[in-house]
C-alpha positions as CSV (number, residue, x, y, z in Angstrom):
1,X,-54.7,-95.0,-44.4
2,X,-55.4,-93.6,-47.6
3,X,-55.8,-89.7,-47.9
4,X,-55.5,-87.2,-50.3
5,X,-52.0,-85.6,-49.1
6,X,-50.5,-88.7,-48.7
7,X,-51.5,-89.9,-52.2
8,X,-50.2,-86.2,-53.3
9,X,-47.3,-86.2,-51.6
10,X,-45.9,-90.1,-52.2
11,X,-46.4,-89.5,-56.2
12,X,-44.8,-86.2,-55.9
13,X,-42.1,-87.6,-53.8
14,X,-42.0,-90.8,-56.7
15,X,-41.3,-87.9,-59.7
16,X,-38.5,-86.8,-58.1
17,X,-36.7,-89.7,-57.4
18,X,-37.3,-90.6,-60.7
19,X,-35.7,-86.8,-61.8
20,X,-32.6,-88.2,-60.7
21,X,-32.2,-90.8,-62.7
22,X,-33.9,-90.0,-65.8
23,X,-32.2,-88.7,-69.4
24,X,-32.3,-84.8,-69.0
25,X,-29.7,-83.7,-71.1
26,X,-29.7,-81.4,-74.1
27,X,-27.8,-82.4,-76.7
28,X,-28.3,-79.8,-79.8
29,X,-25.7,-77.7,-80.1
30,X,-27.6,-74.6,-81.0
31,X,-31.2,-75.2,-79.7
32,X,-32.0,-71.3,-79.6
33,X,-30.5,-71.3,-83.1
34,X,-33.1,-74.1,-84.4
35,X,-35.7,-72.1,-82.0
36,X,-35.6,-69.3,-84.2
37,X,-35.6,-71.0,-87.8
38,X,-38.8,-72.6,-86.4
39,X,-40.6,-69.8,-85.6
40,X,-39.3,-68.3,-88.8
41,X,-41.6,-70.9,-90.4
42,X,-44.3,-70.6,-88.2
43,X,-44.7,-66.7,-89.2
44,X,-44.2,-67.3,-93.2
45,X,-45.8,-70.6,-93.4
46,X,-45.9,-71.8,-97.1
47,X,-48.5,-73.7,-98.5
48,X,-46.7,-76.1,-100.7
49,X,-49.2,-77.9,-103.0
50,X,-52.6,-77.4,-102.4
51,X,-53.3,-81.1,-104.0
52,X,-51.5,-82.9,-101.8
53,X,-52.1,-80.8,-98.7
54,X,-56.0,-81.7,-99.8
55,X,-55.8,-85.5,-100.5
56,X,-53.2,-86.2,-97.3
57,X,-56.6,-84.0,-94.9
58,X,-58.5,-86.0,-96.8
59,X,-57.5,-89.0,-95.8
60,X,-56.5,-87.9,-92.2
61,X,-59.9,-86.8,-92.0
62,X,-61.5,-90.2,-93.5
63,X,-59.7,-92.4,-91.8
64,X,-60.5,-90.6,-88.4
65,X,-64.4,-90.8,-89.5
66,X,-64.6,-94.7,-90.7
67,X,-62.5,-96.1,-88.0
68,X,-64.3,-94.2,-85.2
69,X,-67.9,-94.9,-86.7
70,X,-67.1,-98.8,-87.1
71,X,-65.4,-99.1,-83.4
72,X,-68.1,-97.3,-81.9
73,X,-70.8,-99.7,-83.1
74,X,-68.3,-102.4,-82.1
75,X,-67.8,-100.6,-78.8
76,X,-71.4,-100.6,-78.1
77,X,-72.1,-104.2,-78.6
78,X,-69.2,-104.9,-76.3
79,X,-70.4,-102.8,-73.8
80,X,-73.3,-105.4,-73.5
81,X,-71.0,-107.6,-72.3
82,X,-68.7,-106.4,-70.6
83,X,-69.6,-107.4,-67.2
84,X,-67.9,-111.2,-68.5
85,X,-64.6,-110.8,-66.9
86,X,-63.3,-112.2,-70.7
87,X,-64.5,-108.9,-72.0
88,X,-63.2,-106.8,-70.0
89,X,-59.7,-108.6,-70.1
90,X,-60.2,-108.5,-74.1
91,X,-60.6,-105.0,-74.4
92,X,-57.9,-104.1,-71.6
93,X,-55.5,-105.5,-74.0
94,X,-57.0,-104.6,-77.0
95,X,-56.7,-100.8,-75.8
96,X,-53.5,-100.8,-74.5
97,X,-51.7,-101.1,-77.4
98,X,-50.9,-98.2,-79.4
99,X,-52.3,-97.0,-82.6
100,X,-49.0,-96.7,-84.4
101,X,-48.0,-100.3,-83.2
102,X,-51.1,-102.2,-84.3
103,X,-50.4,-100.4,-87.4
104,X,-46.5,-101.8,-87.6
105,X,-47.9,-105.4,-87.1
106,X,-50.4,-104.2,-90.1
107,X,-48.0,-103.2,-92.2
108,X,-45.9,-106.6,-92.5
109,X,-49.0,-108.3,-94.6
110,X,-51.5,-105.2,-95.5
111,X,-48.5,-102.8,-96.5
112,X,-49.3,-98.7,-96.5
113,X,-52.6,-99.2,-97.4
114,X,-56.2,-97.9,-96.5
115,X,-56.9,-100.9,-94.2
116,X,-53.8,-101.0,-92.2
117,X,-54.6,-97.4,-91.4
118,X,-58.3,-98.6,-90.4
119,X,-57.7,-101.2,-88.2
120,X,-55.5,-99.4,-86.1
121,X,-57.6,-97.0,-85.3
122,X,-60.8,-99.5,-85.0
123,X,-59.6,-102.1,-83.3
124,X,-57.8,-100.2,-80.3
125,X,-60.8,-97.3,-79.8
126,X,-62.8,-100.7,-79.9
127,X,-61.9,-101.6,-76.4
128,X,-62.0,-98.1,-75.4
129,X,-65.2,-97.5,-76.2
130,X,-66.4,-100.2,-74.8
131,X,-65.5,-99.5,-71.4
132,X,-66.3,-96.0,-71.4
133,X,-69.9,-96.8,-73.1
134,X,-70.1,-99.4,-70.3
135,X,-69.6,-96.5,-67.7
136,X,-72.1,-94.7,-69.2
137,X,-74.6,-97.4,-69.3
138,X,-73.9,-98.4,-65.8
139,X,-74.5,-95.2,-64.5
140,X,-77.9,-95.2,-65.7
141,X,-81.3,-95.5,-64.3
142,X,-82.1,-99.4,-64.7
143,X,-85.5,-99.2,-63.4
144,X,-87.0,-98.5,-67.3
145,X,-85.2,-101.2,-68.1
146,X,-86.8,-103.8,-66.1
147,X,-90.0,-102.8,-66.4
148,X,-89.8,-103.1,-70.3
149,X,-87.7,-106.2,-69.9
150,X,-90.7,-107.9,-67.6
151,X,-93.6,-106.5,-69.6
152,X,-92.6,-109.2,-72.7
153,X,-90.6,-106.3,-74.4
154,X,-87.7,-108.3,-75.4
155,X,-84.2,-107.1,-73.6
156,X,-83.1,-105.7,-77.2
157,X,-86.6,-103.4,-77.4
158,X,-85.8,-103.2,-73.5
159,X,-82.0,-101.6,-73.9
160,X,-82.8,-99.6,-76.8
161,X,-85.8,-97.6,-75.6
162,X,-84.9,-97.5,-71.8
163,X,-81.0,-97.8,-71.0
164,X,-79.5,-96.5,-74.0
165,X,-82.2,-93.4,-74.9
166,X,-81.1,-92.2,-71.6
167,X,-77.5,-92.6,-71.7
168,X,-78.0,-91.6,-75.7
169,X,-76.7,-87.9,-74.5
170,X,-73.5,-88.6,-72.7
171,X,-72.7,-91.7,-75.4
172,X,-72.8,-88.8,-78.5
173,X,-71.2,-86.1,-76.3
174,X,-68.4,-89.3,-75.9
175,X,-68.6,-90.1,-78.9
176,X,-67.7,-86.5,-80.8
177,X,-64.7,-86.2,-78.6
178,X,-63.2,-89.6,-79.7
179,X,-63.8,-88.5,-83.1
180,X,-61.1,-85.7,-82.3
181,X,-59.0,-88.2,-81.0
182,X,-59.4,-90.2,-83.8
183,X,-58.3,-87.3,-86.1
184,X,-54.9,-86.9,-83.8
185,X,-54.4,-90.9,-84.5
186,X,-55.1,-91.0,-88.0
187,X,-52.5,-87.6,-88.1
188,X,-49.6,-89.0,-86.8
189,X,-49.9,-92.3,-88.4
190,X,-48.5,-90.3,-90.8
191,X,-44.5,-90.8,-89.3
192,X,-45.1,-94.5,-90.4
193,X,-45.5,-93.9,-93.9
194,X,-49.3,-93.6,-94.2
195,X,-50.9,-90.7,-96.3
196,X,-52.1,-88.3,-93.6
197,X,-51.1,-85.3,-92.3
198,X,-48.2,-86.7,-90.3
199,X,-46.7,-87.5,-93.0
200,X,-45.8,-84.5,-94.4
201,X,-45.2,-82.9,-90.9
202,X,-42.2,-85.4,-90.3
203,X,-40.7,-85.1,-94.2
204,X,-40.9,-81.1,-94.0
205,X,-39.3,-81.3,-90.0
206,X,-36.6,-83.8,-91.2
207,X,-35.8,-81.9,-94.0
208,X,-35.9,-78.5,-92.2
209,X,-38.9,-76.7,-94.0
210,X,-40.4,-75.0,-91.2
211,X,-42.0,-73.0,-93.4
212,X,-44.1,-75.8,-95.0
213,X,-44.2,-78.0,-91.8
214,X,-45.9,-74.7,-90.1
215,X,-48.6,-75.0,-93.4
216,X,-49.5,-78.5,-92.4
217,X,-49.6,-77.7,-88.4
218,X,-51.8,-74.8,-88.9
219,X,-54.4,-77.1,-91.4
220,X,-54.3,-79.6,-89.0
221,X,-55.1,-76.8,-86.3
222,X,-57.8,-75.5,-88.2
223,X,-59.8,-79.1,-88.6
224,X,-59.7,-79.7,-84.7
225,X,-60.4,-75.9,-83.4
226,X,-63.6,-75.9,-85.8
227,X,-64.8,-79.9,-84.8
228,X,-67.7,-78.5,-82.6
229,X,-68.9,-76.8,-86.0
230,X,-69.1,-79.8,-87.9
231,X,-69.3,-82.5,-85.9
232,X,-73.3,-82.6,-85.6
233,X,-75.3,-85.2,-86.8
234,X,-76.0,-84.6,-90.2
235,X,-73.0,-83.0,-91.0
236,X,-71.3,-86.4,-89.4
237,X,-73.5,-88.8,-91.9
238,X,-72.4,-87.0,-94.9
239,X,-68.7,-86.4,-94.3
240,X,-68.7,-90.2,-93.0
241,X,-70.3,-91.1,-96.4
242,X,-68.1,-89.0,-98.5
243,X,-64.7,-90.7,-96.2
244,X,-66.7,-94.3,-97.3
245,X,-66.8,-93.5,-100.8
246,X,-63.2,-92.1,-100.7
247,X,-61.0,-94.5,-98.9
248,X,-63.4,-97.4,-101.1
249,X,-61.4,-95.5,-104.4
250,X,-58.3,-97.0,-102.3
251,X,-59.1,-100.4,-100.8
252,X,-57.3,-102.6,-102.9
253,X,-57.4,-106.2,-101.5
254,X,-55.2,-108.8,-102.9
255,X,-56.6,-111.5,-100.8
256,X,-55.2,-114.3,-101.9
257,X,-51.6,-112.9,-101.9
258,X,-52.3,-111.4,-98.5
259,X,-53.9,-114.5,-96.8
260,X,-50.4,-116.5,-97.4
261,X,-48.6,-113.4,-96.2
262,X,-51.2,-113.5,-92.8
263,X,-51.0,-117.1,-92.3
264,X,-46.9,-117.1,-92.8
265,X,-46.7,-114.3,-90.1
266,X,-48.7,-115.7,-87.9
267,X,-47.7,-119.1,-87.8
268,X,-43.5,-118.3,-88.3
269,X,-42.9,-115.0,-88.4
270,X,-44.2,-114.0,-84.6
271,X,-42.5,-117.6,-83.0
272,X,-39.8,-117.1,-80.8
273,X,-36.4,-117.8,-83.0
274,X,-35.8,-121.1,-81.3
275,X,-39.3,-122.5,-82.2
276,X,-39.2,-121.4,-85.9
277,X,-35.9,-124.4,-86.0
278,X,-37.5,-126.9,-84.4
279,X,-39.3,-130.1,-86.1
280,X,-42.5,-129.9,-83.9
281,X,-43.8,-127.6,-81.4
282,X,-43.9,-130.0,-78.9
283,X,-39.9,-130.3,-78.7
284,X,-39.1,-129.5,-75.4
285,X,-35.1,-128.4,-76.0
286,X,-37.1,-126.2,-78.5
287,X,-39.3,-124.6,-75.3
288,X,-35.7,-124.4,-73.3
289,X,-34.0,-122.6,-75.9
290,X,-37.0,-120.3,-76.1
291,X,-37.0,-119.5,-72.3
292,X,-33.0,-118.3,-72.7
293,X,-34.7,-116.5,-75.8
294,X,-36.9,-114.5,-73.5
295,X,-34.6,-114.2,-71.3
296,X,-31.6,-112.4,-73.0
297,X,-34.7,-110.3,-74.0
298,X,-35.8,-109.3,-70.8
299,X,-32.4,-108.5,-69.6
300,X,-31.1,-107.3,-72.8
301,X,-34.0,-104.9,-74.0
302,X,-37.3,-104.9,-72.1
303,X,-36.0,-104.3,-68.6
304,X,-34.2,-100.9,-70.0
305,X,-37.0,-100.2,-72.0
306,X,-39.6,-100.7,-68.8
307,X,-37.7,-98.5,-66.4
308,X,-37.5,-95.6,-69.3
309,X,-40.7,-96.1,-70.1
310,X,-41.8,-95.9,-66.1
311,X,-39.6,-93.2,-65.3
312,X,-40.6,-90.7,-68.4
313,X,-44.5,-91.5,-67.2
314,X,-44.1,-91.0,-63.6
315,X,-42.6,-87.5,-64.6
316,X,-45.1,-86.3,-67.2
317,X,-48.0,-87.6,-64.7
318,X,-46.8,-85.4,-62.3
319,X,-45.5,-82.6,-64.5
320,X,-49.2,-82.8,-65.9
321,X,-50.9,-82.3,-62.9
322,X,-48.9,-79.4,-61.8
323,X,-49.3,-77.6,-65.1
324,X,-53.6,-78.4,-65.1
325,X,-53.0,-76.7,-61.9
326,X,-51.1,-73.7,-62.4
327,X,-53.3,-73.2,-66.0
328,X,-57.1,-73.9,-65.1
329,X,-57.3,-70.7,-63.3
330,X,-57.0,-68.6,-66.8
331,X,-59.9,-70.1,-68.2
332,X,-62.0,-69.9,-65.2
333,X,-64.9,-67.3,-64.5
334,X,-63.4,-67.5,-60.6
335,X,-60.7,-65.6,-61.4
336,X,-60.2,-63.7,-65.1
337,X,-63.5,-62.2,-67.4
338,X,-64.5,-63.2,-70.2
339,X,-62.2,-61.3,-72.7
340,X,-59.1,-62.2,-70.0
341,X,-60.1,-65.9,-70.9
342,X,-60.0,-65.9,-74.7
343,X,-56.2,-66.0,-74.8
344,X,-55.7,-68.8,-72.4
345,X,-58.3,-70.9,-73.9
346,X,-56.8,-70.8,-77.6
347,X,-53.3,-71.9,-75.9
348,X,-55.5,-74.8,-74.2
349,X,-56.7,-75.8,-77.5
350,X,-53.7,-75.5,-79.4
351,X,-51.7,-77.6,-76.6
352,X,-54.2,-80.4,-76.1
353,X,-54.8,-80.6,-80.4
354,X,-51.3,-81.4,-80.9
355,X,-50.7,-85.2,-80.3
356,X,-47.5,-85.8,-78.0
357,X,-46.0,-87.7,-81.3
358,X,-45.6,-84.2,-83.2
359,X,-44.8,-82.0,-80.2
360,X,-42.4,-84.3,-79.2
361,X,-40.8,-84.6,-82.8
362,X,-40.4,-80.5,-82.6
363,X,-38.9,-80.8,-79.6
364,X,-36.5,-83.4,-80.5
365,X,-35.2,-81.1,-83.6
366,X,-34.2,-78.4,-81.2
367,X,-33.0,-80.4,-78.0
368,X,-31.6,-83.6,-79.2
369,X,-33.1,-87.3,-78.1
370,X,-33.5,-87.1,-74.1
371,X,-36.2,-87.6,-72.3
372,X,-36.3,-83.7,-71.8
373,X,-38.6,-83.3,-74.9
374,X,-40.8,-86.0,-74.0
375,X,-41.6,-85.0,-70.3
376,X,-42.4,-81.1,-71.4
377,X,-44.9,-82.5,-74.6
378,X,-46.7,-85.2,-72.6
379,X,-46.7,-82.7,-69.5
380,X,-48.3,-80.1,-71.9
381,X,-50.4,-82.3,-73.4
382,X,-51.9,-84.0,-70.6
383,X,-52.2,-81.0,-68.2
384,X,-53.9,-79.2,-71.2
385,X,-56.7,-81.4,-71.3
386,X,-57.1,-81.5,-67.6
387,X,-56.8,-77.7,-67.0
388,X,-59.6,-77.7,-69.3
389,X,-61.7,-79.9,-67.8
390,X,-61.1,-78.7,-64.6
391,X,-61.7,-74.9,-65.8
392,X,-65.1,-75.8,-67.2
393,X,-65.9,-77.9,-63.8
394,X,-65.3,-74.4,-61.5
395,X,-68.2,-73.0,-63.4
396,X,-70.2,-75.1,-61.5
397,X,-69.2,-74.0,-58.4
398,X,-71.6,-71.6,-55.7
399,X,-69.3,-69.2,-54.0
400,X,-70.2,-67.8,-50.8
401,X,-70.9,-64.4,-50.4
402,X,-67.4,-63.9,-47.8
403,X,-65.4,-65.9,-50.2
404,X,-61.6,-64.5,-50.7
405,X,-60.2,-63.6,-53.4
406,X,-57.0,-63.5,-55.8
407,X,-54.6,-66.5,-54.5
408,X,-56.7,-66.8,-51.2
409,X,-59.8,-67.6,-53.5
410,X,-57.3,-70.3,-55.1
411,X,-55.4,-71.6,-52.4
412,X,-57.7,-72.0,-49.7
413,X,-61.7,-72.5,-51.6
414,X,-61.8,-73.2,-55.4
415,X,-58.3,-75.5,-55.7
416,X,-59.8,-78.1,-52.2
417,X,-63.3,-78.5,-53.6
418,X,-62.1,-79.7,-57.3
419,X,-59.0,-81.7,-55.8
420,X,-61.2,-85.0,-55.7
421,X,-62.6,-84.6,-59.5
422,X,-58.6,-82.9,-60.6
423,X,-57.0,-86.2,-59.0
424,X,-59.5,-88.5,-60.5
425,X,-59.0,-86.7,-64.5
426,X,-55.1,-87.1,-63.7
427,X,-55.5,-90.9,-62.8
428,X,-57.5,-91.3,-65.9
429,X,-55.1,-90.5,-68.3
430,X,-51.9,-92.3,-66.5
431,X,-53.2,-95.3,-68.5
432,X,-52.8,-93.1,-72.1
433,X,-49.4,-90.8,-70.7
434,X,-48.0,-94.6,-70.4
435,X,-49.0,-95.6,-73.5
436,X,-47.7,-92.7,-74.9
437,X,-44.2,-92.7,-73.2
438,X,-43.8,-96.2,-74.9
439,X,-44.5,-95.0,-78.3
440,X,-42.3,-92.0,-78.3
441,X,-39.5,-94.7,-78.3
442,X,-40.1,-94.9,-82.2
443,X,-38.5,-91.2,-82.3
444,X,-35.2,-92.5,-80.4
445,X,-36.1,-91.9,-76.6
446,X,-35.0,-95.4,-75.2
447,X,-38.0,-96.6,-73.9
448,X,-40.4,-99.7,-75.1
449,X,-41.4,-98.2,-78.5
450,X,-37.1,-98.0,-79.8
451,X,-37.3,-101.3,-78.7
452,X,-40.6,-102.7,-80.8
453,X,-39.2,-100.1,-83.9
454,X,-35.9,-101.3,-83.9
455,X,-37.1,-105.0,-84.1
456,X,-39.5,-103.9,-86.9
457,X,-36.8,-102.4,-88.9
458,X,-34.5,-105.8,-88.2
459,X,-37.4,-107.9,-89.9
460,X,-37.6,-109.9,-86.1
461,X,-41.4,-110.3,-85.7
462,X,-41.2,-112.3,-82.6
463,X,-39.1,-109.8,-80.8
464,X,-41.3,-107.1,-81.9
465,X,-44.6,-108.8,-81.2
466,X,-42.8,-110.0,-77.5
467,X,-42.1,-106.2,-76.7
468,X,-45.7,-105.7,-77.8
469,X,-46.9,-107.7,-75.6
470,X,-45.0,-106.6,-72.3
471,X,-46.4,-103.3,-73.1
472,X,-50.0,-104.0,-72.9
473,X,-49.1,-106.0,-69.8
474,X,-47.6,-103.2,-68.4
475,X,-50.3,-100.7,-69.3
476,X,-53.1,-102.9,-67.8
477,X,-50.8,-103.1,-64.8
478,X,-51.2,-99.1,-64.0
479,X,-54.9,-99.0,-65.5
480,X,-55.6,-101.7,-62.6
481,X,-53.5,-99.6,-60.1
482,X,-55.0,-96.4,-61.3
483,X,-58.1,-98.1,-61.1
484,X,-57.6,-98.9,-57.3
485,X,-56.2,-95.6,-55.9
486,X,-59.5,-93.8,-57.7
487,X,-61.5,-96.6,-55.8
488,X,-59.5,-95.8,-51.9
489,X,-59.8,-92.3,-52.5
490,X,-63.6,-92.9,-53.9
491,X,-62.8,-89.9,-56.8
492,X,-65.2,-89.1,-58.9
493,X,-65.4,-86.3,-61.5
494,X,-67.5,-84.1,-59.5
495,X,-66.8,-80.8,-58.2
496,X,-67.8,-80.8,-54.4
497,X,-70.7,-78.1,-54.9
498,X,-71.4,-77.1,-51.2
C-alpha cells in the first residue's frame, strides 16, 4: 500500500544508507582559512574591466535569450505531438542530457563558438518544453477546441484560438521562468571555455581573486534578482533582437571545413574502438571485441560512476526536502510579517539564482573534492526553489478561526495540507538533482560527468559519447520512477484548501 509516511520514511531511510557509504570527507587543510579570504572578496569586490565584464553579460545574456526563444517555438510544435509515444521518448532523451555535455560533443567540430553555445541550450530546453507545454495544454478545457475544430475551422485556426489562448497564461508565466534558467545555463557554460559569465567566475576562483570573482557573482546576481523587471513582452522582443544582432557579429560558419569535421565524428570518431579497426561493420569478431569494449567500460568506469552519481542524488533529494521544509516558513504570511519576510526571501533568491555548477565550485576551493560540497549546493539549491514554491502556495491557504499557532500551527495544520503539492515539487526536480549530480563530475567528484570529461580530455569520443548515453538512460530511469510514485500517491501541486 502506498501512503505518504511510507513513501517519506523509505526515502529517508534510503539517504541514510546511502550516508554511509558516500565521500564525506574534507580534505582542505585550512577550510576556515579559505572561508575567510572569500568573504574578504565578497566585501571589497573589484570590478576588473568593465569591457569584458560587459561583453562576457552580454553574451551570457544573449545566449540565454536566442536559445530559449528558438526552443520554445520548437517546444510548442512538439507539444502537438507529443502524445506519439516516439515524441515523448525523443524529448526524454533529448532533455536528459546536460547542457554542458551537449556542449562538449559541440565543441569537437563547432569549437568555442556562438553556435555550440546555442545548441546546447536549444536542443535540451527543446524537450523540456515540450513536455511541460504539453502539461499545460492537456490541462486545458478541450471543449473550444472541438467546437472550432467541427465548425470547418481548420485544427490550426482550432488550437490557436481555443487550446492555446487559454493555456497562453500559464505557457508565458513558463516561459519567463525558463528564460532564468536559461541565463544560469548559458552562465556556467562558461567553465568550458565559452564567453559568459562562468568563465570568468572559474579563472578568478582558480586563481584566488575573490575579490574579482565576488564582482562577477554579484553582476550575475543583479541580472536574475531584477528578471521580473525586464522580462515583459516588449522589453523581451527588443533585448531578443539586440542578442540576434549581437551573437550574428559572431557566427562564423566554416561549413565546408566543419561538415568534414561532423561527418568524420560521427561516422569514426563516436564508434566503439574495436569497430573503428575493422574492414566492414558487419565483421562479427569486430561486434565481439566491441561487447568486451563495453564491458571493461561498465565495470571499469560507469558502474563507479552510477553508484556515485546515485548515492550524491539520493542525498541531495532528501537534504533538499528537509531544507524546503525547515525554510518555507520564513517567507510565509502563516508565520513571520511582512518586514520579517524580506530577509528570508533575498537568501531564497540568492540560493536558487546560483546554479549548483558555481556553488559547488566555491565549495570545492574551501573543502576539497568530496561529495560533501556537492550534497550541501544541490541541497541548497533544490530546497531553495521548493521552499519558495511552497511559501507562496501557504498563501492560499483559509485558516480556521481555532487554528494553533507557533510550531503547533506548523506541525500539526499548515506542514499536512501542503505535504501532497511539497512531495510532488520534490519529485519533480529528482529528474534535474540527477542530472546535475552527473555533471558536477566535470569538477572532480567521481561520478558520471569525471567520467564523460576525462574521456573528452583523452580525445576518446566513443567512450565519452557511451557514458553520455548511460546517463540519459539513467535519468529517464528515475523521471519514469518519479513519474510513477507522483501517479500512486496521485500528487498534484495543489495545496489542500479545506
Amino acid at each position: 500500500m502506498w501512503t505518504l509516511n511510507r513513501v517519506s520514511s523509505g526515502f529517508l531511510f534510503l539517504a541514510l544508507i546511502c550516508l554511509c557509504f558516500a565521500d564525506l570527507e574534507i580534505i582542505t587543510a585550512d577550510p576556515w582559512g579559505e572561508l575567510g579570504r572569500i568573504a574578504q572578496g565578497f566585501v571589497s569586490p573589484s570590478f576588473f574591466s568593465w569591457y569584458e565584464l560587459l561583453v562576457s553579460l552580454l553574451n551570457t545574456l544573449a545566449f540565454a535569450l536566442v536559445g530559449v526563444a528558438i526552443s520554445s517555438v520548437f517546444g510548442l510544435l512538439l507539444a502537438q505531438c507529443f502524445q506519439h509515444r516516439l515524441v515523448r521518448i525523443g524529448c526524454a532523451f533529448i532533455r536528459s542530457i546536460h547542457e554542458i555535455f551537449w556542449a562538449l560533443l559541440f565543441l569537437q567540430f563547432f569549437g568555442l563558438s556562438t553556435l555550440t553555445g546555442l545548441l546546447a541550450i536549444i536542443i535540451p530546453f527543446s524537450g523540456i518544453f515540450a513536455k511541460v507545454y504539453a502539461e499545460i495544454l492537456e490541462e486545458s478545457d478541450r471543449a473550444p477546441n472541438d467546437a472550432l475544430t467541427h465548425q470547418a475551422q481548420g485544427s490550426f485556426s482550432a488550437f490557436l484560438y481555443a487550446r492555446l489562448a487559454q493555456a497562453w497564461p500559464q505557457v508565458v508565466s513558463y516561459t519567463r521562468y525558463r528564460l532564468e534558467c536559461g541565463i544560469r545555463s548559458s552562465a556556467i557554460l562558461g567553465f568550458i571555455g565559452l564567453p559568459t559569465l562562468g568563465f570568468h567566475l572559474e579563472s578568478f576562483f582558480s586563481e584566488g581573486e575573490y575579490d574579482q570573482a565576488a564582482a562577477v557573482l554579484y553582476v550575475f546576481f543583479f541580472v536574475i534578482a531584477s528578471l521580473r523587471f525586464w522580462s515583459h513582452r516588449r522589453s523581451l522582443l527588443l533585448l531578443l533582437l539586440v542578442a540576434v544582432v549581437w551573437l550574428s557579429t559572431q557566427l562564423n560558419l566554416y561549413l565546408s571545413t566543419q561538415t568534414d569535421l561532423i561527418w568524420r565524428f560521427l561516422s569514426y570518431d563516436i564508434l566503439p574502438e574495436p569497430l573503428k579497426g575493422a574492414e566492414t561493420l558487419w565483421q562479427l569478431e569486430a561486434w565481439y571485441a566491441t561487447w568486451d569494449w563495453a564491458s571493461f567500460l561498465i565495470q571499469q568506469q560507469v558502474a563507479e560512476g552510477v553508484w556515485n552519481t546515485l548515492l550524491l542524488t539520493m542525498i541531495s533529494l532528501v537534504g533538499s526536502g528537509i531544507l524546503a521544509l525547515v525554510m518555507y516558513p520564513f517567507i510565509s504570511p502563516l508565520f513571520l510579517n511582512k518586514g520579517s519576510r524580506y530577509l528570508s526571501h533575498f537568501l531564497l533568491v540568492v540560493l536558487r539564482s546560483i546554479p549548483e555548477l558555481m556553488l559547488v565550485f566555491v565549495l570545492l576551493i574551501m573543502m576539497g573534492p568530496s561529495m560533501v560540497p556537492a550534497i550541501v549546493a544541490l541541497s541548497l539549491h533544490n530546497g531553495a526553489i521548493i521552499a519558495h514554491l511552497i511559501g507562496n502556495a501557504s498563501r492560499n491557504l483559509k485558516l480556521r478561526q481555532d487554528a494553533p499557532k507557533g510550531i503547533n500551527l506548523y506541525s500539526y495544520e499548515v506542514t499536512p495540507r501542503l505535504y501532497r503539492p511539497f512531495l510532488a515539487f520534490l519529485f519533480y526536480r529528482w529528474e534535474v538533482i540527477l542530472r546535475e549530480s552527473a555533471i558536477l563530475g566535470i569538477l572532480g567528484v567521481h561520478t558520471l560527468g569525471f567520467y564523460v570529461d576525462s574521456a573528452f580530455e583523452e580525445l576518446r569520443f566513443d567512450r565519452a559519447l557511451f557514458l553520455i548515453l548511460v546517463t540519459a538512460l539513467l535519468n529517464i530511469l528515475v523521471d519514469t520512477l518519479s513519474r510513477g510514485i507522483r501517479r500512486k500517491l496521485r500528487l498534484n501541486a495543489l495545496p489542500d484548501m479545506r
